[in-house]
N, CA, C and O of each residue as an XYZ file, in Angstrom:
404
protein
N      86.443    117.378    112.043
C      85.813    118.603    112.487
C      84.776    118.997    111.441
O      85.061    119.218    110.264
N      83.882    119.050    111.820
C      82.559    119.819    110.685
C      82.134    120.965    111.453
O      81.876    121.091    112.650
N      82.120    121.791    110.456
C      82.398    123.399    110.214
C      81.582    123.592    109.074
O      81.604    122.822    108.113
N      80.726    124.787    109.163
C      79.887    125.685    107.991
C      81.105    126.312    106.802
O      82.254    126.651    107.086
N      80.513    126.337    105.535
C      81.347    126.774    104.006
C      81.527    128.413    105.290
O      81.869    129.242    104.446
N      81.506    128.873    106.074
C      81.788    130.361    106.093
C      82.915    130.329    107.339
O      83.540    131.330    107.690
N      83.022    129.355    107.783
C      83.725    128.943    109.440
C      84.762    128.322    108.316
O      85.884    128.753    108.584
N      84.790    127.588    107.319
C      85.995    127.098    106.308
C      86.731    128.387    105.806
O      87.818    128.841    106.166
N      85.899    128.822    104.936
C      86.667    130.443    105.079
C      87.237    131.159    105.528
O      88.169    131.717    104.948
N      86.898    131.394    106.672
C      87.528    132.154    107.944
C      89.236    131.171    107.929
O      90.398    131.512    107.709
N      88.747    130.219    108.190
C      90.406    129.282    108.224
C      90.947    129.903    107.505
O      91.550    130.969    107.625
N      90.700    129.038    106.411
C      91.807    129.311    104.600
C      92.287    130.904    105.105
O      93.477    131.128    105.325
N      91.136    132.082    105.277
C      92.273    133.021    105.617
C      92.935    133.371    106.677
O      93.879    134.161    106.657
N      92.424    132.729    107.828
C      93.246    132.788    109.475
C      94.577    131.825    109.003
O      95.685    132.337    109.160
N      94.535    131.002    108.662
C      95.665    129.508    108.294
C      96.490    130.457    107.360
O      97.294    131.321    107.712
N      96.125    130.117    106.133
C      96.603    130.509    104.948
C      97.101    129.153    104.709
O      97.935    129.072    103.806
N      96.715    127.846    105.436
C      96.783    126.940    104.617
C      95.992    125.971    104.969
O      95.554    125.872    106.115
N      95.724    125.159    104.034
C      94.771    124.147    104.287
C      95.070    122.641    103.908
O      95.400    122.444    102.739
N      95.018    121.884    104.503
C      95.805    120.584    104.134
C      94.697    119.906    103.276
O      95.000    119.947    102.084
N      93.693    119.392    103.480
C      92.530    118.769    103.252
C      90.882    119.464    103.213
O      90.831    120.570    103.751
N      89.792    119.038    102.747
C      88.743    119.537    103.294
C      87.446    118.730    102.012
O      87.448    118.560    100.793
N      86.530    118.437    103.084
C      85.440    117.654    102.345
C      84.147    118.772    102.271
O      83.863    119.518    103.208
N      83.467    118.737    101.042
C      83.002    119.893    100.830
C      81.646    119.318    100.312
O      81.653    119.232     99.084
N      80.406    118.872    100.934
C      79.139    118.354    100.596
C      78.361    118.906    100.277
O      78.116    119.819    101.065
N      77.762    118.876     99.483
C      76.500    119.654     99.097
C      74.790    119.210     99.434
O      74.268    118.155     99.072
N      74.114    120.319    100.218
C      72.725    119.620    100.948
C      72.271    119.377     99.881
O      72.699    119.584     98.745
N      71.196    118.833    100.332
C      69.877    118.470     99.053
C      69.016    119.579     99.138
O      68.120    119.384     98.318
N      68.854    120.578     99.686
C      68.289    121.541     99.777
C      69.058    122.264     98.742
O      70.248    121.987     98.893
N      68.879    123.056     97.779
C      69.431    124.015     96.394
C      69.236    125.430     96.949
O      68.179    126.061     96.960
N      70.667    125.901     97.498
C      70.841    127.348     98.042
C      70.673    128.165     96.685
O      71.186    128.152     95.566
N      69.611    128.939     97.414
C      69.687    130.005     95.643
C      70.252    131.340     95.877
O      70.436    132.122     94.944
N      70.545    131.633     97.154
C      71.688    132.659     97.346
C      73.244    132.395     97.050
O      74.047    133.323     97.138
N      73.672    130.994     96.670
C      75.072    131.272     96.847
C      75.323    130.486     95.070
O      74.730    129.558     94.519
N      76.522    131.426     94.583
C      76.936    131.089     93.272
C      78.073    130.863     93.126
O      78.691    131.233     94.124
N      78.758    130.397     92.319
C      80.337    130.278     91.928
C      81.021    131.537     92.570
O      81.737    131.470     93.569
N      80.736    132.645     91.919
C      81.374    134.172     92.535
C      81.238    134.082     93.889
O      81.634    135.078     94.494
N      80.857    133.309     94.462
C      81.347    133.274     96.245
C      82.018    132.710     96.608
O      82.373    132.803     97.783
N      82.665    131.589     95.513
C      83.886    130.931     96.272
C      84.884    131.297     96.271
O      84.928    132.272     95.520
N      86.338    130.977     96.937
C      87.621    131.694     96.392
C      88.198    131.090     95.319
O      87.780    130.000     94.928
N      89.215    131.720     94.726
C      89.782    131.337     93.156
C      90.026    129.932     93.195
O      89.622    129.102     92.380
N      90.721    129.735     94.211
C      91.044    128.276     94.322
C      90.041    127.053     94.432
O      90.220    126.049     93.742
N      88.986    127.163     95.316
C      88.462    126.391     95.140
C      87.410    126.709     93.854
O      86.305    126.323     94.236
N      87.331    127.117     92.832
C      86.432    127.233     91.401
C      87.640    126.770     90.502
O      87.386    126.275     89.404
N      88.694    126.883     90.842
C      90.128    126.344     89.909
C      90.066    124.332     89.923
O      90.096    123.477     89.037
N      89.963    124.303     91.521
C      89.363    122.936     91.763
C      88.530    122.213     91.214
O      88.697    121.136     90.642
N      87.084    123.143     91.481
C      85.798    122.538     90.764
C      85.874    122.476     89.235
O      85.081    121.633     88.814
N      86.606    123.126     88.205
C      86.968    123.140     87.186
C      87.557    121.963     86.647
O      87.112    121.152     85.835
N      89.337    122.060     87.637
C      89.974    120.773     87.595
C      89.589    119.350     87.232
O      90.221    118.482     86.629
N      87.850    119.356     88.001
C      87.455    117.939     88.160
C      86.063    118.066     88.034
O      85.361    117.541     88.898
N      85.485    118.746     86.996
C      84.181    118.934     86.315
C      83.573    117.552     85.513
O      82.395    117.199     85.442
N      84.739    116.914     84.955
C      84.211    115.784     83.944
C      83.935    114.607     85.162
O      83.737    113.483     84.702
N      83.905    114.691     86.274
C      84.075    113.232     87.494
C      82.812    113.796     88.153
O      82.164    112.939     88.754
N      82.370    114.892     88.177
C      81.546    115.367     89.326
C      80.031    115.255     88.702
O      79.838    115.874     87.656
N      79.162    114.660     89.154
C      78.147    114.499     88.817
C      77.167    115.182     89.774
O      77.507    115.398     90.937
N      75.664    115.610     89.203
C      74.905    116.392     90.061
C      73.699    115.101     90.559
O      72.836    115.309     91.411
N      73.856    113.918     89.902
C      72.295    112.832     90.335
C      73.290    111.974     90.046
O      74.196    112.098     89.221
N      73.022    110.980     90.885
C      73.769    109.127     91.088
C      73.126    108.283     90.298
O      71.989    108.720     90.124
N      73.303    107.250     89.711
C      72.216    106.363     88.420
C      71.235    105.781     89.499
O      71.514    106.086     90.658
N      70.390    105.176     89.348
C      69.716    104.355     89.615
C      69.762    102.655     89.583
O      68.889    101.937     90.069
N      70.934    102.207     88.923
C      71.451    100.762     88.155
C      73.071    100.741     88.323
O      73.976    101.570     88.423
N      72.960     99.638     88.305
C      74.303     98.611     88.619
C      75.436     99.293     87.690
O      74.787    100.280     87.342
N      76.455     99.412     87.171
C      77.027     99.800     85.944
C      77.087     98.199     84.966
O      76.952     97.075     85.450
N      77.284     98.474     83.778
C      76.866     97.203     83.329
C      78.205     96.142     83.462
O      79.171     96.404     84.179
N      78.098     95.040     82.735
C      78.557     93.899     83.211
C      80.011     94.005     81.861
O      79.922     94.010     80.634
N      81.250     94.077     82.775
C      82.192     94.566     81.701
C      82.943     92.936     81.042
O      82.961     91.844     81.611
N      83.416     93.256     79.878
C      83.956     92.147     79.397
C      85.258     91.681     80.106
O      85.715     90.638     79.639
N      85.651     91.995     80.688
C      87.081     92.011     81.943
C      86.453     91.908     83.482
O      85.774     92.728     84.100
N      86.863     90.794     83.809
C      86.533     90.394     85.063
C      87.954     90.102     86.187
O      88.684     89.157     85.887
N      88.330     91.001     87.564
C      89.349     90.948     88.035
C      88.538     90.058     89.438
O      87.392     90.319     89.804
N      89.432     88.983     90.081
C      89.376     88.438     90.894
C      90.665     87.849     91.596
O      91.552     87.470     90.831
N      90.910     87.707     93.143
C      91.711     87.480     93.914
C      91.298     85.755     93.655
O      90.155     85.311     93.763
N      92.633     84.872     93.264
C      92.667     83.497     93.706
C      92.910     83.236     94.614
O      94.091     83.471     94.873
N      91.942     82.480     95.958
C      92.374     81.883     97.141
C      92.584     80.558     97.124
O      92.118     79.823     96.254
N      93.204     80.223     97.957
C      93.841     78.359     98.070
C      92.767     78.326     99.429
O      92.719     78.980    100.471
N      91.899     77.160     98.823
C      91.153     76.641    100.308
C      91.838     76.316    101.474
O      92.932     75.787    101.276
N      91.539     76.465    102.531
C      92.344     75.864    103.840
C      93.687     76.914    104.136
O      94.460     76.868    105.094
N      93.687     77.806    103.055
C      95.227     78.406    103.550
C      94.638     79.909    104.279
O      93.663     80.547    103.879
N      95.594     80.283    105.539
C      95.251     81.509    105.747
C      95.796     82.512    105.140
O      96.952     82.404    104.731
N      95.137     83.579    104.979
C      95.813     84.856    104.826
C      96.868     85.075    104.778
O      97.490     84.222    105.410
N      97.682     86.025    104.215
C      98.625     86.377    104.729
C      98.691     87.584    105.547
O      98.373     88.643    105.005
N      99.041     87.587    106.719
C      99.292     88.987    108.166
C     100.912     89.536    107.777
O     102.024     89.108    108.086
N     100.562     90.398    107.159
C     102.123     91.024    107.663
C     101.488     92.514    106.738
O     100.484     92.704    106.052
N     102.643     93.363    107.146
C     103.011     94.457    106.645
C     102.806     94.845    105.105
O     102.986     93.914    104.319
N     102.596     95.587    104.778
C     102.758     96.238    103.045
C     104.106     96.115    102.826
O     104.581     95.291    102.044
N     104.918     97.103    103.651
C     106.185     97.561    103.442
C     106.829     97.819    105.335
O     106.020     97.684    106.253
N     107.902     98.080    105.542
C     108.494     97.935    106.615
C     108.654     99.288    107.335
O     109.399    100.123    106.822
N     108.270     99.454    108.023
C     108.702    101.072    108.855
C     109.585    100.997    109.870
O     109.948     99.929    110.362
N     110.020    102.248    110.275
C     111.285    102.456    111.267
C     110.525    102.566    112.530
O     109.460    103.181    112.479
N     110.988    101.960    113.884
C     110.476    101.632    114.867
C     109.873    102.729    115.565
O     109.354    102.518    116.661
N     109.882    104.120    114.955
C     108.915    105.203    115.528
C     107.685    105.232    114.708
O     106.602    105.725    115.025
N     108.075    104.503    113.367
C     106.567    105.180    112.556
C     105.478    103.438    112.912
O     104.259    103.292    112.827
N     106.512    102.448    113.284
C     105.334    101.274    113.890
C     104.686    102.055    115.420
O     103.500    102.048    115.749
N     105.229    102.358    115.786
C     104.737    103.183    117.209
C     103.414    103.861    116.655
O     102.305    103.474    117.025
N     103.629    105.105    115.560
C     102.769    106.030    115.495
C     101.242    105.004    114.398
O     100.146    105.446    114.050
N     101.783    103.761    114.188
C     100.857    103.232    113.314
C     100.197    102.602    114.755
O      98.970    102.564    114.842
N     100.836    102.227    115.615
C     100.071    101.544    116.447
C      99.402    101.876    117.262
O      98.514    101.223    117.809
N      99.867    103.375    117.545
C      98.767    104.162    118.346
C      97.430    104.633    117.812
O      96.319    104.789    118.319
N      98.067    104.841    116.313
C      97.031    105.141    115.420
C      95.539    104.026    115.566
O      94.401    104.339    115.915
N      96.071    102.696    115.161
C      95.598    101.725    115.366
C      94.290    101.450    116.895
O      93.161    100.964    116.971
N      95.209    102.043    117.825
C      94.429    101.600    119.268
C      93.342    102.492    119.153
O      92.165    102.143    119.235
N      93.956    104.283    118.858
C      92.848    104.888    119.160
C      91.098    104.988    118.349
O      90.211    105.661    118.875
């Protein structure tokens, strides 16, 4: 569902809860809206995870690290198809519907 930062709002306080929510920022630079407009929680958030959040993407590759991770394949062999882990015959149901739709 995509919804305006003010239609999100309205939730958080119609809900009073919120499970998830992706929060993008245009390329256009709103100069009406500041930190003091968000709620506590989400500036507690943006805080939380200040050192990860960047405002410009590089331009270049990241460089070439001394540790190199790679999957060994055996030529001629297939894949392996199966499961991670095993579920109970309602949650293969709900994976498989998941799956179709």
């Amino acid at each position: 569902m995509l919804i305006s930062g003010k239609e999100l709002l309205q939730e958080v306080v119609k809900n009073k809860e919120l499970h998830f929510a992706i929060v993008g920022r245009p390329k256009v630079i709103l100069t009406s809206t500041s930190l003091i407009d968000f709620l506590e929680e989400v500036k507690m958030l943006l805080d939380d995870f200040a050192d990860i959040i960047v405002d410009e993407f590089p331009n270049t590759l990241p460089p070439i690290r001394s540790i190199g991770h790679h999957i060994d394949l055996i030529l001629g062999e297939s894949l392996p198809n199966k499961v991670a882990y095993r579920l109970t015959p309602q949650g293969n149901e709900k994976v498989g519907r998941q799956v179709q739709s």
